[in-house]
C-alpha positions as CSV (number, residue, x, y, z in Angstrom):
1,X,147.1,238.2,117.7
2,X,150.1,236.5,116.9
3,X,153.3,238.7,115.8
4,X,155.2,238.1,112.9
5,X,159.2,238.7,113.8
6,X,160.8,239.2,110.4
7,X,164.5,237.5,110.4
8,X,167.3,239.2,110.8
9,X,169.9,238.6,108.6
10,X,169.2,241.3,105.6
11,X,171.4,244.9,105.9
12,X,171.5,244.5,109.3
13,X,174.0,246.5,111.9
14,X,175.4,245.2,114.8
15,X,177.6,247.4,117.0
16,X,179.3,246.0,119.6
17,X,180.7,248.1,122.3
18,X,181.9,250.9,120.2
19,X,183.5,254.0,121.6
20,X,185.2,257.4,120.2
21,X,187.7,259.5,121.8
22,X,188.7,263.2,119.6
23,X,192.3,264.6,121.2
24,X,191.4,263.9,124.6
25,X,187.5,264.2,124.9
26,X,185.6,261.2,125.2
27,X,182.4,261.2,122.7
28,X,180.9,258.2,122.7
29,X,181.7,255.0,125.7
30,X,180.7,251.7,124.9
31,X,177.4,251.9,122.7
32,X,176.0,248.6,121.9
33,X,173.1,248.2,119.0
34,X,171.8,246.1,117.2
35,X,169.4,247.6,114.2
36,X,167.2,245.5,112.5
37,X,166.6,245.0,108.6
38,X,163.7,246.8,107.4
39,X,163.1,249.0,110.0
40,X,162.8,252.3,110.4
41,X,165.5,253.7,113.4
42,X,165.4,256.6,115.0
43,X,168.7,258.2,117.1
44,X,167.3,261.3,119.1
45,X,169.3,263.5,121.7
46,X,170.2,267.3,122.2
47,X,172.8,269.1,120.6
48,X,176.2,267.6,120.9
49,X,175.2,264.4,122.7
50,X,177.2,262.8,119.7
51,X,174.9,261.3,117.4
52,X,176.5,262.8,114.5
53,X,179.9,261.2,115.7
54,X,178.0,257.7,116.0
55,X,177.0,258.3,112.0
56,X,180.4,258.9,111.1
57,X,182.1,255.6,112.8
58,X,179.7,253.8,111.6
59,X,180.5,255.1,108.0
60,X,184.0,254.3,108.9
61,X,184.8,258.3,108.9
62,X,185.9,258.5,112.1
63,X,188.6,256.3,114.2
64,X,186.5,253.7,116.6
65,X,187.0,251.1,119.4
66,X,184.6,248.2,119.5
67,X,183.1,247.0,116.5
68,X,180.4,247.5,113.5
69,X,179.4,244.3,111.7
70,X,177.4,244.8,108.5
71,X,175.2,242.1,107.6
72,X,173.5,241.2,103.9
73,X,173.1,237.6,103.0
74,X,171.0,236.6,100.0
75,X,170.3,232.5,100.2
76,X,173.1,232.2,102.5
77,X,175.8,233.6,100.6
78,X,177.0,237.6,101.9
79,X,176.4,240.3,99.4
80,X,178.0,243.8,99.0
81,X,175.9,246.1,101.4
82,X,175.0,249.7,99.8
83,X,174.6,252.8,102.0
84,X,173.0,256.0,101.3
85,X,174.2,259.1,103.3
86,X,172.4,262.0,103.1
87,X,174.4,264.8,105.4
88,X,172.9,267.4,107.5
89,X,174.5,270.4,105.3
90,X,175.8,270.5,101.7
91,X,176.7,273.1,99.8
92,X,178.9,274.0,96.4
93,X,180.9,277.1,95.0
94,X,179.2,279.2,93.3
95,X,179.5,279.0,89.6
96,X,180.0,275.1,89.8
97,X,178.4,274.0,86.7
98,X,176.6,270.6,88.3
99,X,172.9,270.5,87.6
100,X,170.8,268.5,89.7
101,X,170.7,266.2,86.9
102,X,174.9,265.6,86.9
103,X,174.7,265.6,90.4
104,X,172.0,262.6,90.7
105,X,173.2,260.8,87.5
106,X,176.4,261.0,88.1
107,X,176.5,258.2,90.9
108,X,175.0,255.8,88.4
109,X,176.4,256.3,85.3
110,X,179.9,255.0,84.0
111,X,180.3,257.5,81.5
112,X,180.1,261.5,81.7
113,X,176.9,262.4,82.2
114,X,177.3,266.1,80.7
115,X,177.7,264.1,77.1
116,X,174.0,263.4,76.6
117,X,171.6,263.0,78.9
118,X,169.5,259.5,78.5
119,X,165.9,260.1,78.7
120,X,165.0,257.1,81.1
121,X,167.4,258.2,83.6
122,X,166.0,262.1,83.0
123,X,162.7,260.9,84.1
124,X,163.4,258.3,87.0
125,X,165.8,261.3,88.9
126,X,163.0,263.7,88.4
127,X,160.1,261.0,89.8
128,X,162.5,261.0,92.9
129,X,162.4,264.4,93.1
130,X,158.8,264.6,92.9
131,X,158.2,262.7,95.9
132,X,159.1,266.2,97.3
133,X,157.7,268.5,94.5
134,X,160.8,269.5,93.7
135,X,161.3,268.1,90.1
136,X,161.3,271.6,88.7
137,X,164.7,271.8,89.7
138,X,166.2,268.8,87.8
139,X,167.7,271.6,85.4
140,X,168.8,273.7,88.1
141,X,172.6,274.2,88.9
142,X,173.0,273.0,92.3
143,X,175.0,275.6,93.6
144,X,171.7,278.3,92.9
145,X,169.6,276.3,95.4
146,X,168.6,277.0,98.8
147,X,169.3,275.2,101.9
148,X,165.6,273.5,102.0
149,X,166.0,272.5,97.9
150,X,169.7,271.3,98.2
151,X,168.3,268.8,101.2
152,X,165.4,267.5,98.6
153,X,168.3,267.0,96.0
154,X,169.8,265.1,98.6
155,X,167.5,262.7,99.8
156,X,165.9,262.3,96.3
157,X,169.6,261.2,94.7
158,X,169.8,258.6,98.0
159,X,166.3,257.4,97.3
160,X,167.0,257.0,93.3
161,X,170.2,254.9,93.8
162,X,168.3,252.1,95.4
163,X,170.4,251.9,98.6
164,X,170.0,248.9,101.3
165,X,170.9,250.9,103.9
166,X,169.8,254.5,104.4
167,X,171.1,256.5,106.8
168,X,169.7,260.4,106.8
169,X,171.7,263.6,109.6
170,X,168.9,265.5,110.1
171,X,167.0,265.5,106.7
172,X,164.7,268.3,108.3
173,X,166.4,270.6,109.3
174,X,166.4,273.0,106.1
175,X,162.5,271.4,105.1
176,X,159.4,273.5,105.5
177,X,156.3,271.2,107.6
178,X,155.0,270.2,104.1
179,X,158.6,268.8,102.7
180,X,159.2,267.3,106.5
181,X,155.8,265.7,106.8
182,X,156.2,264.1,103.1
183,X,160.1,263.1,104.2
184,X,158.2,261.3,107.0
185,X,156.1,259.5,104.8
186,X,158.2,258.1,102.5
187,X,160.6,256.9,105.0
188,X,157.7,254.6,106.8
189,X,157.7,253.5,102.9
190,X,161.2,253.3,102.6
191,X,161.6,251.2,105.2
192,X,159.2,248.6,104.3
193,X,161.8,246.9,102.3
194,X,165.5,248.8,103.3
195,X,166.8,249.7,106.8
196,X,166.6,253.4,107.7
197,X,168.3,255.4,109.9
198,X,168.1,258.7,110.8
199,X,169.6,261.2,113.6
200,X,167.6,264.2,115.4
201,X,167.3,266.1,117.9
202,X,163.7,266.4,118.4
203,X,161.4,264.1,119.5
């Protein structure tokens, strides 16, 4: 059977010898990685082996040696590379009047969403959300939801703005089995046509 090698060339990553220093602590020495578009990645270590600090460089939040090359070429000719980050916790004041709705739609619109709420967009947020059965809470103020719903809204307002490049800081964490095995699912589908990447730190 002969294998089919996709080209590169579409949101890929290239990170060439990259390295982190905090105060005086070393994090990360020299990493060197090359992720491939549509693919789904996987970055797996214990507790504070510094995966979360390789997320953050490479979404320019954190100072870095070395260097990240983004790559999205469309007939030759480099595009404007989206990324989707869904964080390992979020969480909001209480009383913050954001539904789920304002929160999602928000990204996308150019106007305030809380002046009318379009009907197509109403319905293509809460199809996002019902990837994870969660569409009930598309009305919902997002500081009322728990840790496990609040990671749903999350990853369903990453999936709905049609990113190129995903990348996900433990999306399981807060998930019951059920939400984490349908998270799984949908990010072999995901990645059928977008680059994934995802941190953990079980196998």
């Amino acid at each position: 059977m002969r294998k089919i090698i996709r080209p590169c060339g579409l949101h890929c990553i290239k990170i060439n010898h990259l390295g982190v220093t905090i105060g005086s602590q070393e994090i990360l020495t020299d990493i060197n990685l090359h992720i491939h578009c549509g693919t789904l990645n996987a970055v797996i270590g214990k507790n504070g082996a510094g995966k979360s600090t390789l997320i953050k460089a490479v979404l320019g939040d954190l100072p870095h040696t070395g260097t990240i090359e983004f790559k999205d070429r469309e007939d030759g000719r480099m595009q404007t590379l989206k990324i989707g980050y869904v964080p390992q916790n979020i969480s909001f004041e209480k009383h913050t009047p954001v539904s789920v709705y304002d929160l999602i739609a928000g990204f996308q619109s150019r106007f305030p969403v809380f002046l009318a709420k379009k009907k197509r967009i109403y319905e293509e947020i809460k199809a996002s959300l019902r990837v994870f059965e969660a569409d009930h809470l598309i009305d919902k103020q997002v500081c009322n939801l728990s840790g496990g719903e609040m990671q749903k809204v999350a990853i369903a307002r990453t999936l709905y703005r049609r990113q190129q490049l995903i990348i996900m800081d433990e999306p399981g964490s807060a998930l019951d089995p059920l939400a984490e095995y349908q998270l799984n699912q949908e990010m072999n589908e995901i990645a059928k046509d977008k680059t994934v990447v995802f941190i953990s730190h079980r196998l």
